[in-house]
N, CA, C and O atoms as a GROMACS GRO file, in nm:
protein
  396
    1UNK      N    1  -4.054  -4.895  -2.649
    1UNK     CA    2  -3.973  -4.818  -2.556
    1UNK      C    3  -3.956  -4.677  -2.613
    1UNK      O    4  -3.926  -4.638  -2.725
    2UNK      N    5  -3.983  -4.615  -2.502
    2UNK     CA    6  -3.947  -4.424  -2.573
    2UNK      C    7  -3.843  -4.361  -2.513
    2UNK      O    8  -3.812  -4.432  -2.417
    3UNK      N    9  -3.782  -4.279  -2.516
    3UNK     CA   10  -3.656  -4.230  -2.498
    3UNK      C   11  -3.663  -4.078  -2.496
    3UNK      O   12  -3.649  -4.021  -2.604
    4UNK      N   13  -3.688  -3.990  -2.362
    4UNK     CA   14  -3.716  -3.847  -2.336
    4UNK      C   15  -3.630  -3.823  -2.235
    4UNK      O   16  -3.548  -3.906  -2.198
    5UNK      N   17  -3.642  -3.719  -2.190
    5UNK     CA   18  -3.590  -3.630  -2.062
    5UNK      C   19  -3.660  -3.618  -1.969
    5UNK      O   20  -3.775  -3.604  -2.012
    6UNK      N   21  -3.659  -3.614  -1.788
    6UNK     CA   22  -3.714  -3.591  -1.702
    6UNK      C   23  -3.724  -3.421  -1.712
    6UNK      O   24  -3.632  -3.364  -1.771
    7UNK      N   25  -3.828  -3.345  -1.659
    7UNK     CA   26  -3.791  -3.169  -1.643
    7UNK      C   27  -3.759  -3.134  -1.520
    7UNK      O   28  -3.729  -3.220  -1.438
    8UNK      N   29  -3.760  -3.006  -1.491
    8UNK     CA   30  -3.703  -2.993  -1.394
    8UNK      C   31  -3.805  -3.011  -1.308
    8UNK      O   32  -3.774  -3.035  -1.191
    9UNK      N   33  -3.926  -3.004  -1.337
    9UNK     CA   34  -4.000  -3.046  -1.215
    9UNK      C   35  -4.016  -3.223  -1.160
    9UNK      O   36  -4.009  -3.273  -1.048
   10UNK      N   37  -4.039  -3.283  -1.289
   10UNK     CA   38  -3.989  -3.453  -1.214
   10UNK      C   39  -3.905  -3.498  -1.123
   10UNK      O   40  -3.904  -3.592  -1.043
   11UNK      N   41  -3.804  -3.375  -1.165
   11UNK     CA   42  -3.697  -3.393  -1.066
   11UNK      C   43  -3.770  -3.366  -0.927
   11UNK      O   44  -3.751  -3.446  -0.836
   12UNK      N   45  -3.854  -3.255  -0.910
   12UNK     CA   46  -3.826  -3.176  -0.802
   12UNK      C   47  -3.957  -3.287  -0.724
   12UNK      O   48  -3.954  -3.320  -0.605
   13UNK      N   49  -4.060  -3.328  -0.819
   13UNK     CA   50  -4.152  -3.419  -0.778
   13UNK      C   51  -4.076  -3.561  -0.692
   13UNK      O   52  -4.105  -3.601  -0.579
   14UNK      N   53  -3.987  -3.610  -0.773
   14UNK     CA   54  -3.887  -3.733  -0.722
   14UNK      C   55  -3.865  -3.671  -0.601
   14UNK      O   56  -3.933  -3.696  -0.502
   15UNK      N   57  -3.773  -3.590  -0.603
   15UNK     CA   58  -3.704  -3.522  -0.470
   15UNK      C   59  -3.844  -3.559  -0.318
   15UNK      O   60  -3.838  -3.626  -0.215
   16UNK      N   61  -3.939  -3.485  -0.373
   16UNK     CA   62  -4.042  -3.492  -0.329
   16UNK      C   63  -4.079  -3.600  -0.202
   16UNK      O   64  -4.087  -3.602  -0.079
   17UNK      N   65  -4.103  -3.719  -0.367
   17UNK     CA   66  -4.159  -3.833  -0.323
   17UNK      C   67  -4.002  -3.930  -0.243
   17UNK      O   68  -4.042  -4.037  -0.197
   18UNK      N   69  -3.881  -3.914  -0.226
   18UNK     CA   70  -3.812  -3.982  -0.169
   18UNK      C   71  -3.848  -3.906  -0.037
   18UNK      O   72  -3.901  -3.979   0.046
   19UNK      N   73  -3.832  -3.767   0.003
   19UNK     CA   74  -3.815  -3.719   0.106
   19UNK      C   75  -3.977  -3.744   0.178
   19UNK      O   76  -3.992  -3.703   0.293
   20UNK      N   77  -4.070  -3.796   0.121
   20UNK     CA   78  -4.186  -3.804   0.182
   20UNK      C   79  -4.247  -3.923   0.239
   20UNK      O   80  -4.344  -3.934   0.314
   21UNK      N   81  -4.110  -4.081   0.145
   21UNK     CA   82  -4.176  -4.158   0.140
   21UNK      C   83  -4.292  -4.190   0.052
   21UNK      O   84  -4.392  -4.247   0.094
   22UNK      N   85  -4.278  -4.155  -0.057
   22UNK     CA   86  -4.450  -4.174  -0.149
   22UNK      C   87  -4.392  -4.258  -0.288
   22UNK      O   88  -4.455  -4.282  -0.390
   23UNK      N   89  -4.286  -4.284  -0.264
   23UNK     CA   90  -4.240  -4.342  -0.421
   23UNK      C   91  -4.322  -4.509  -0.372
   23UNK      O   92  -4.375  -4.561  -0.274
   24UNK      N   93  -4.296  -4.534  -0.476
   24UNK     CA   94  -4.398  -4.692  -0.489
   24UNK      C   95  -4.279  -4.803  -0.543
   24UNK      O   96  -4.192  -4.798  -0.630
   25UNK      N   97  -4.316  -4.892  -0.457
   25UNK     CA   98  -4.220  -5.016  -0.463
   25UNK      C   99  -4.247  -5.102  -0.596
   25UNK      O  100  -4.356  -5.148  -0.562
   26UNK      N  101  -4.232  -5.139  -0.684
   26UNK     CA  102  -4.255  -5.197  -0.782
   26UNK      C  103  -4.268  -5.295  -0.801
   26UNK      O  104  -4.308  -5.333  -0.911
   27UNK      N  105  -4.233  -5.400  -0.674
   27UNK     CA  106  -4.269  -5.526  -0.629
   27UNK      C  107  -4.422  -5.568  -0.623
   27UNK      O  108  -4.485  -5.664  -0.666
   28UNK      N  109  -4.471  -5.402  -0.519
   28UNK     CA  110  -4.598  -5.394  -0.499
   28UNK      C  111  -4.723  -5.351  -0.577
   28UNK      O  112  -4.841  -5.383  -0.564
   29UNK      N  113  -4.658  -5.266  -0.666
   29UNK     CA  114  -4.709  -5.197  -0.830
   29UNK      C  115  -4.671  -5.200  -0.919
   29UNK      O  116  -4.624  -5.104  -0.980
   30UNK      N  117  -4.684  -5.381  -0.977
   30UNK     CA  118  -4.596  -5.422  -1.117
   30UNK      C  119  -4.647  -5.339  -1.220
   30UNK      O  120  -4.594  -5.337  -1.331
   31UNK      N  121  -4.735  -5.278  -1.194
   31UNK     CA  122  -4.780  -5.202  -1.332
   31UNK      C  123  -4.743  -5.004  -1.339
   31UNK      O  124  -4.811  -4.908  -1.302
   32UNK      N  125  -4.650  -5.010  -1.384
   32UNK     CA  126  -4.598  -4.901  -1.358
   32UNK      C  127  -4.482  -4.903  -1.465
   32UNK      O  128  -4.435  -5.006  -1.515
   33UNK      N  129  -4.418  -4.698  -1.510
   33UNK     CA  130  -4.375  -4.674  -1.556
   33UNK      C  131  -4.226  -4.660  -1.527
   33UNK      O  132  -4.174  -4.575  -1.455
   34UNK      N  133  -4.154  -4.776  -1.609
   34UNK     CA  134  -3.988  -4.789  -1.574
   34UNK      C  135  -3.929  -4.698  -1.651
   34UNK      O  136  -3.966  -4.674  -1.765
   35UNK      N  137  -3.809  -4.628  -1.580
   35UNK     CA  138  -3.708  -4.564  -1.650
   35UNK      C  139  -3.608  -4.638  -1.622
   35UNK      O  140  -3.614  -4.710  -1.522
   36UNK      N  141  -3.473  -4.638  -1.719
   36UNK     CA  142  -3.336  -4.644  -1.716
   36UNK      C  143  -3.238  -4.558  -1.747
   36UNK      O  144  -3.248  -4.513  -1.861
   37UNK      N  145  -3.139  -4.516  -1.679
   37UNK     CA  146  -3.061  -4.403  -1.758
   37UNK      C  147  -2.924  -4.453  -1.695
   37UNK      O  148  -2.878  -4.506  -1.594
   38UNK      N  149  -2.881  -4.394  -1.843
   38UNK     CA  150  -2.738  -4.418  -1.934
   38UNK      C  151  -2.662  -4.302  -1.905
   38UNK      O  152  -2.716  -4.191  -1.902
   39UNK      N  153  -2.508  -4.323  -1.878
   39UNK     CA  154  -2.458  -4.185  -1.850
   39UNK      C  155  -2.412  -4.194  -2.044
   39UNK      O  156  -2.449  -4.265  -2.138
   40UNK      N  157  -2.301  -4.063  -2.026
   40UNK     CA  158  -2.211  -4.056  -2.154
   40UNK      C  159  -2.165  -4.156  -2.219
   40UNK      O  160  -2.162  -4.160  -2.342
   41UNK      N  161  -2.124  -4.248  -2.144
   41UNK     CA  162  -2.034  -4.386  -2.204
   41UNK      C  163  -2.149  -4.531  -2.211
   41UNK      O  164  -2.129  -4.643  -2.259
   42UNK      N  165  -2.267  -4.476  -2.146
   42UNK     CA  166  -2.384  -4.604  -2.180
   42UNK      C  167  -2.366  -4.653  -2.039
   42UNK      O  168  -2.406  -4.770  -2.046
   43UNK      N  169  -2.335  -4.636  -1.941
   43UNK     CA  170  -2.338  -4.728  -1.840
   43UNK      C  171  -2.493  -4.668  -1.747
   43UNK      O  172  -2.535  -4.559  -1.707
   44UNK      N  173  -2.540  -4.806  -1.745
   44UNK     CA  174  -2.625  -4.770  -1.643
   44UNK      C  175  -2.611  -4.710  -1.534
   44UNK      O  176  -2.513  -4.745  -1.469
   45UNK      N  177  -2.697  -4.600  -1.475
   45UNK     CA  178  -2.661  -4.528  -1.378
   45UNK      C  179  -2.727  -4.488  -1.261
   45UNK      O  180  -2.686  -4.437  -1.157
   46UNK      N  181  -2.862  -4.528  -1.311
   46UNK     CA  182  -3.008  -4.519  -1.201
   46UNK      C  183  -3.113  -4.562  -1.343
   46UNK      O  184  -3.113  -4.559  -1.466
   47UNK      N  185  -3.214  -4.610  -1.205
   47UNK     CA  186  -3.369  -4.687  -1.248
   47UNK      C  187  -3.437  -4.603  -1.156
   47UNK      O  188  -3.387  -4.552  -1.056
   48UNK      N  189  -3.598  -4.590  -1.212
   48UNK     CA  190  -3.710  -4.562  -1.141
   48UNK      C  191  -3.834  -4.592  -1.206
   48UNK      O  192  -3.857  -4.588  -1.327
   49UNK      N  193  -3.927  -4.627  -1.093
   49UNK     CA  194  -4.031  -4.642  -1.123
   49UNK      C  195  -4.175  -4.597  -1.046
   49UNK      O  196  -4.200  -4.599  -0.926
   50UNK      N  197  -4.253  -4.560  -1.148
   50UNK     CA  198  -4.374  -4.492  -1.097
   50UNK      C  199  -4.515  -4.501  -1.134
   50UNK      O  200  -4.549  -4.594  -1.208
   51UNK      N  201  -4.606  -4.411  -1.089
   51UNK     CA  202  -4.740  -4.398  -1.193
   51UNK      C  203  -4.738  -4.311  -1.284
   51UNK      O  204  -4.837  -4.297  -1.356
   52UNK      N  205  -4.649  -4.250  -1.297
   52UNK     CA  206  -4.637  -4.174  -1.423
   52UNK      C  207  -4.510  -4.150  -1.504
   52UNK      O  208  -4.406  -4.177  -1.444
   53UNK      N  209  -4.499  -4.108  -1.621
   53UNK     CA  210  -4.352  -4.144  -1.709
   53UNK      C  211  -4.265  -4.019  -1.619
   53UNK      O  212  -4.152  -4.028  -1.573
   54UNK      N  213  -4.379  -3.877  -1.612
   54UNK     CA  214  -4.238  -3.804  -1.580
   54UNK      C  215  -4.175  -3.860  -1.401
   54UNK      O  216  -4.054  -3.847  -1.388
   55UNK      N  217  -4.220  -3.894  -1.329
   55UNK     CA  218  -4.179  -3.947  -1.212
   55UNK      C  219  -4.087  -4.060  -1.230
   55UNK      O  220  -3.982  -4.069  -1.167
   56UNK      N  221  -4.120  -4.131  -1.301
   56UNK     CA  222  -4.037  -4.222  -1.297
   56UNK      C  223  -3.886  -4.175  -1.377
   56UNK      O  224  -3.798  -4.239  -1.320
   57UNK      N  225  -3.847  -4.119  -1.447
   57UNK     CA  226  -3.764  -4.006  -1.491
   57UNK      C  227  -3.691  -3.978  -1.405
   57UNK      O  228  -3.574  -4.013  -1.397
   58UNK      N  229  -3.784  -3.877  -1.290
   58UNK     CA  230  -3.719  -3.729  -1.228
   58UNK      C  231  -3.660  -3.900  -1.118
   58UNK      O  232  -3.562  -3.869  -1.048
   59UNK      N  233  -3.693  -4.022  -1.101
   59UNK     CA  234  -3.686  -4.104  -0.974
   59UNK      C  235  -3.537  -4.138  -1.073
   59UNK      O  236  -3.430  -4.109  -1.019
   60UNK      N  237  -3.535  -4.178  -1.169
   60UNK     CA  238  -3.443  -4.275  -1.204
   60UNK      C  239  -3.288  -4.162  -1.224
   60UNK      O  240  -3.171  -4.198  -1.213
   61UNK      N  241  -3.336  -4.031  -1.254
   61UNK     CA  242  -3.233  -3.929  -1.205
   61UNK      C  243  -3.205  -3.885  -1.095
   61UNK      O  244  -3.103  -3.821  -1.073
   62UNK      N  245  -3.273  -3.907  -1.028
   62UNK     CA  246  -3.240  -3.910  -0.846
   62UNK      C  247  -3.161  -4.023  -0.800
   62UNK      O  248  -3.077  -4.003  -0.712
   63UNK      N  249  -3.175  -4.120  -0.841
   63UNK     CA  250  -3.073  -4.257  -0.829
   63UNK      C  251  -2.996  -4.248  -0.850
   63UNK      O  252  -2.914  -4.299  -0.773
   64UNK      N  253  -2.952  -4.186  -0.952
   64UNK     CA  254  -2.832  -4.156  -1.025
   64UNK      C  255  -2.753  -4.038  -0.987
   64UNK      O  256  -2.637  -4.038  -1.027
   65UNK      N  257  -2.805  -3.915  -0.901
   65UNK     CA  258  -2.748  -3.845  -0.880
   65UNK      C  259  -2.739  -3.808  -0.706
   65UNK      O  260  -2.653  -3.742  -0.646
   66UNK      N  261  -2.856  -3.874  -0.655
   66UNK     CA  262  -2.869  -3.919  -0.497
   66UNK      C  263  -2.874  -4.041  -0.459
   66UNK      O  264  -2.961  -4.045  -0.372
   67UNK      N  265  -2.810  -4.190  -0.481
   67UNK     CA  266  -2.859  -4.290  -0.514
   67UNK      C  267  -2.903  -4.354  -0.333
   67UNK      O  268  -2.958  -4.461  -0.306
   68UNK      N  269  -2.864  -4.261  -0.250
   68UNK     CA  270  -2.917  -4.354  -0.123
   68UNK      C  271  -3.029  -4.239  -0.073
   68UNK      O  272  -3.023  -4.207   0.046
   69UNK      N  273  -3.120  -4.182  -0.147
   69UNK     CA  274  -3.211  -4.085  -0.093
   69UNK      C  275  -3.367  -4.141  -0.054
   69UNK      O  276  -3.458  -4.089   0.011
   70UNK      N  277  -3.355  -4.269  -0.122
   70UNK     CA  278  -3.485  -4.341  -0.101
   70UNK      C  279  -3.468  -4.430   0.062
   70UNK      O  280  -3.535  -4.489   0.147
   71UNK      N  281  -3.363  -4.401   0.036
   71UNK     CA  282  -3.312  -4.497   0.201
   71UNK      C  283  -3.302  -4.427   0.309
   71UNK      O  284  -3.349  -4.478   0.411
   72UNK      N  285  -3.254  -4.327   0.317
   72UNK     CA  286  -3.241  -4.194   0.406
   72UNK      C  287  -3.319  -4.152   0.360
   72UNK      O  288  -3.242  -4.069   0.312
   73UNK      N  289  -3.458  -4.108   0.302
   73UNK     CA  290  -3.541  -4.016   0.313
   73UNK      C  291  -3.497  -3.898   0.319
   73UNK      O  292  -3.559  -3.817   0.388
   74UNK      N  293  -3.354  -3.849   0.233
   74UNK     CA  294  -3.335  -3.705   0.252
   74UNK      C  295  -3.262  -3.687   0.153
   74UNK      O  296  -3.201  -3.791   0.128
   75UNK      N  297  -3.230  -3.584   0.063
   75UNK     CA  298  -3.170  -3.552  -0.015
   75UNK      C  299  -3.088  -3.388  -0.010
   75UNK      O  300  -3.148  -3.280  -0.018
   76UNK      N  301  -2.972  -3.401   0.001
   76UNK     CA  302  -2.895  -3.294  -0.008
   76UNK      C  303  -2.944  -3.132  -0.028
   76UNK      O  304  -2.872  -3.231  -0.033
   77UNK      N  305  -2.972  -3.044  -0.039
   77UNK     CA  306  -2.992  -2.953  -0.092
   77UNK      C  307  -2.870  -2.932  -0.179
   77UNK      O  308  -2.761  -2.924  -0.123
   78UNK      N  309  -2.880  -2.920  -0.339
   78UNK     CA  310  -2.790  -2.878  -0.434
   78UNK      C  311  -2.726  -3.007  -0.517
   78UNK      O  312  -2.656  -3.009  -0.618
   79UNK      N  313  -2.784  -3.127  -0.422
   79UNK     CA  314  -2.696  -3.216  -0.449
   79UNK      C  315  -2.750  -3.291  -0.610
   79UNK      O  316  -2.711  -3.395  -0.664
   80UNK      N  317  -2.859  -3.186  -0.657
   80UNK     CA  318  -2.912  -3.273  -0.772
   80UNK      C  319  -2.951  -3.203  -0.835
   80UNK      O  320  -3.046  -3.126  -0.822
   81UNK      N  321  -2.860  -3.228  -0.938
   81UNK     CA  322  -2.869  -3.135  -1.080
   81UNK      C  323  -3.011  -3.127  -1.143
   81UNK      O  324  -3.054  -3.241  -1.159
   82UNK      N  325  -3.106  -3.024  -1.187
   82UNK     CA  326  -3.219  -2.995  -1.252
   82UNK      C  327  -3.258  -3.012  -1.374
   82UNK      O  328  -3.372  -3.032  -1.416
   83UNK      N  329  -3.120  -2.999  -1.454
   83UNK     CA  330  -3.108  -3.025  -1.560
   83UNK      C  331  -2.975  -3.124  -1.652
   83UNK      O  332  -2.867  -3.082  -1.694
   84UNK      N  333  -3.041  -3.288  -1.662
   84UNK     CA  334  -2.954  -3.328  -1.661
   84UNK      C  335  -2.882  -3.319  -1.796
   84UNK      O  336  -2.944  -3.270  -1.890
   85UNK      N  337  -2.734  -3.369  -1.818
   85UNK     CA  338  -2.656  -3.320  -1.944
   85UNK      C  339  -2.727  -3.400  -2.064
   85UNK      O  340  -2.787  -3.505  -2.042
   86UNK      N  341  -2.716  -3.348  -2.186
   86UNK     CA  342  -2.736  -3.407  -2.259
   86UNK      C  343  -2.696  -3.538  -2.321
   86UNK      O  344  -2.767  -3.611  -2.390
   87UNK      N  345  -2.591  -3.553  -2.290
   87UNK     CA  346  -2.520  -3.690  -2.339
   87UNK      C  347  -2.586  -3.775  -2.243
   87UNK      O  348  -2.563  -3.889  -2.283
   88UNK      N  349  -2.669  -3.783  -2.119
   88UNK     CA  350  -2.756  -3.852  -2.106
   88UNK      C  351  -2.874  -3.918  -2.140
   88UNK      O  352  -2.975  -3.868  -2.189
   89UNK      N  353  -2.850  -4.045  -2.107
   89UNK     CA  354  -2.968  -4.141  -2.207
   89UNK      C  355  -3.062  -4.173  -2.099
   89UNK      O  356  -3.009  -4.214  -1.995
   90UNK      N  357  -3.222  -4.162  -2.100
   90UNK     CA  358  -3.312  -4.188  -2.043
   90UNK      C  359  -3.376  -4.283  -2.161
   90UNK      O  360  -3.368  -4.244  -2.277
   91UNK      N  361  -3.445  -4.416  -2.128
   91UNK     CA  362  -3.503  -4.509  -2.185
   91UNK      C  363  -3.624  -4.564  -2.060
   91UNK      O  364  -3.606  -4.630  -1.957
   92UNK      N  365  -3.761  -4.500  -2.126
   92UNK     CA  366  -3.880  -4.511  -2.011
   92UNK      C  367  -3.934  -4.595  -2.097
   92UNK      O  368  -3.937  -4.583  -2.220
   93UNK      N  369  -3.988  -4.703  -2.013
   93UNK     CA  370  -4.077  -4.825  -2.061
   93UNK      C  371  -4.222  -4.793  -1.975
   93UNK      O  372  -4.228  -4.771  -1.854
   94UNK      N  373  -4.398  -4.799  -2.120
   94UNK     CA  374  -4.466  -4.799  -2.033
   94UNK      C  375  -4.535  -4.863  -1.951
   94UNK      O  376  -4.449  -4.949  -1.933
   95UNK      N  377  -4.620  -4.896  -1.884
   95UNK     CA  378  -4.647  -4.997  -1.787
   95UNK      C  379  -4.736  -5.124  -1.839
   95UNK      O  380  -4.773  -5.195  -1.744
   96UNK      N  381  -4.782  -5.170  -1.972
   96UNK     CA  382  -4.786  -5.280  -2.014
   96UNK      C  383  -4.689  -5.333  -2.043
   96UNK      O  384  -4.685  -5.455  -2.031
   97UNK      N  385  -4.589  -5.268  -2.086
   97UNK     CA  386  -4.456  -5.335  -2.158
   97UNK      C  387  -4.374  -5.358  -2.039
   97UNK      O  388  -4.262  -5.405  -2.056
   98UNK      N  389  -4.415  -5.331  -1.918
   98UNK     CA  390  -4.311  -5.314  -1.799
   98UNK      C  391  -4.326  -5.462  -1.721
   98UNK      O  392  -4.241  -5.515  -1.649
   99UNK      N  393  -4.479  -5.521  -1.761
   99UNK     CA  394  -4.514  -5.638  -1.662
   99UNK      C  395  -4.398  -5.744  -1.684
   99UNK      O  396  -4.398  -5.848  -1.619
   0.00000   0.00000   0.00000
């Protein structure tokens, strides 16, 4: 397991892929890159998953900071921070270790 930051473009890629419909169900693509993230106090706060580590990142910070955007297909303008705080914990698993 590795432990990085989404950038600001994962983010903007996530954003992307909710508002487009292109994120990938993980049901359907067990082989894929999981994120988890931890706020300040460790609590889980959003998951994502993708074909690539930074997507799955910028997805699992979109959960966390838009968490019904995959459902509505829309996300706020402003409503999602670019850069998330540091006392945030991201923990991305890669997609052998994910099966």
């Amino acid at each position: 397991m590795t432990a990085t930051r989404p950038t600001p473009e994962d983010i903007r890629t996530a954003i992307c892929a909710a508002e487009n419909g292109t994120w990938i169900d993980p049901t359907d693509v067990p082989n894929n890159w999981a994120c988890v993230v931890y706020d300040a106090e460790g609590q889980r706060v959003g998951d994502g998953n993708a074909l690539t580590a930074g997507e799955a990142m910028g997805l699992a910070w979109l959960c966390a900071e838009a968490p019904d955007a995959l459902i509505d297909a829309y996300v706020e303008p402003g409503s999602v921070e670019f850069n998330p705080p540091e006392e945030y914990r991201f923990e991305l698993t890669p997609p052998r270790e994910n099966e």
